[in-house]
C-alpha positions in Angstrom: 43.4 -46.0 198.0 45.1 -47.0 201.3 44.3 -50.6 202.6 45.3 -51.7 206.4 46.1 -55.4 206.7 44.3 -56.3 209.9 44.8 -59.0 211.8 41.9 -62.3 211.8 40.2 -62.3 215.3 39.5 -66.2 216.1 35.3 -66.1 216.3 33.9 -68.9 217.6 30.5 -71.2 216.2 28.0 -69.3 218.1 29.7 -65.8 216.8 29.7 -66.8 213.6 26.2 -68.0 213.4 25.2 -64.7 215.6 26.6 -62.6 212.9 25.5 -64.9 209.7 21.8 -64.8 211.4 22.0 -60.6 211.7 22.0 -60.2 207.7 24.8 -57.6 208.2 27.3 -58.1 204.9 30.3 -56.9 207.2 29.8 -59.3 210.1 28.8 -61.8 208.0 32.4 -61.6 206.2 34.6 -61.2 209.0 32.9 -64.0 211.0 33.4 -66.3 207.5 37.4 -64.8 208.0 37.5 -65.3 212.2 36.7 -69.6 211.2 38.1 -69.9 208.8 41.4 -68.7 210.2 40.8 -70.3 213.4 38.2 -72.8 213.9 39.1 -76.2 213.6 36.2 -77.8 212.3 37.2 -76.8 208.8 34.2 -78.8 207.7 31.3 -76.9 209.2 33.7 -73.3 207.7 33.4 -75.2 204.4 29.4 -75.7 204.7 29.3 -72.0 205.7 31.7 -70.5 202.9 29.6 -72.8 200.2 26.3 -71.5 201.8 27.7 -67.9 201.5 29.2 -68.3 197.9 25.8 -67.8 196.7 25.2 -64.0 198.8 23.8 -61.2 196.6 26.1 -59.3 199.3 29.8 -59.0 197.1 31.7 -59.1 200.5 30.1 -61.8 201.3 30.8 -63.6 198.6 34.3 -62.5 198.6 34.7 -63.4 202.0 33.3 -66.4 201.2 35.4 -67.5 198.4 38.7 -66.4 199.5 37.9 -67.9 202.7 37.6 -71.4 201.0 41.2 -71.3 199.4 42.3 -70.0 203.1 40.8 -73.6 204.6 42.8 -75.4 201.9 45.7 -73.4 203.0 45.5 -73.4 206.6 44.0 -77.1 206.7 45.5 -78.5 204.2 41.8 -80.3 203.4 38.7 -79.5 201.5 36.4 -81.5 199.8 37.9 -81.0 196.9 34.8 -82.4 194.2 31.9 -80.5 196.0 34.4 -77.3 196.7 35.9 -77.1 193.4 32.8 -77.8 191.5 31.1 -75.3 193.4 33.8 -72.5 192.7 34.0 -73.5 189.1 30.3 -72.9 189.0 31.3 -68.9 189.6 34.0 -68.3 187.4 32.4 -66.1 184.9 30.4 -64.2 187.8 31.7 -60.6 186.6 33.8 -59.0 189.4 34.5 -62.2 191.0 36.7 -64.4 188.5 40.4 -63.5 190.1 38.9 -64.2 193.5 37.9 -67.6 192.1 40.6 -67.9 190.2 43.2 -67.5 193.5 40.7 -69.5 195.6 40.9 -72.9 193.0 44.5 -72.2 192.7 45.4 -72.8 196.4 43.1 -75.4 196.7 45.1 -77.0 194.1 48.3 -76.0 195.8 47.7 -77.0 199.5 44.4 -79.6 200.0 44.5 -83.4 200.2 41.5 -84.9 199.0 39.1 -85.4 201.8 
């Protein structure tokens, strides 16, 4: 398998909820990537990622999960009770448990409480 790293293309509110409101698993999961990376109301990316971390769609909910230890990251908020209860609530979803795993560790790593 060869991956490409490709770079995060900022995507604004109304992208993102154009692409969450076509159903498309792709969009859906690089728009949850282009806010999280670069919009600055980490809350609504939070509410999004949370809403997503429940998709049938498994890059969705990859997205979505990896997307919440990149707000921590980048942000260096989250709130951390709803967030990490949340996560926790997915660890022993099969094919997802490293994901969630890496996503609670930075959270632990980089967010303040907020």
């Amino acid at each position: 398998m060869n991956l490409q790293y490709e770079d995060v293309v900022p995507v604004s509110k109304d992208q993102a909820l154009t692409a969450f409101e076509s159903g498309n698993a792709n969009r859906i999961a690089y728009a949850l990537l282009g806010v999280a990376f670069h919009e600055p109301d980490w809350e609504w990316v939070e509410d999004q990622c949370l809403r997503y971390l429940e998709s049938e769609e498994s890059a969705v909910r990859n997205a979505a999960i990896a997307c919440l230890g990149h707000l921590a990251r980048i942000h260096k908020k989250i709130n951390k009770a709803k967030v990490m209860s949340a996560l926790r609530s997915h660890l022993n979803d099969e094919g997802y448990q490293g994901r969630v795993e890496d996503a609670i560790d930075d959270i632990e790593m980089f967010a303040r409480q907020s």
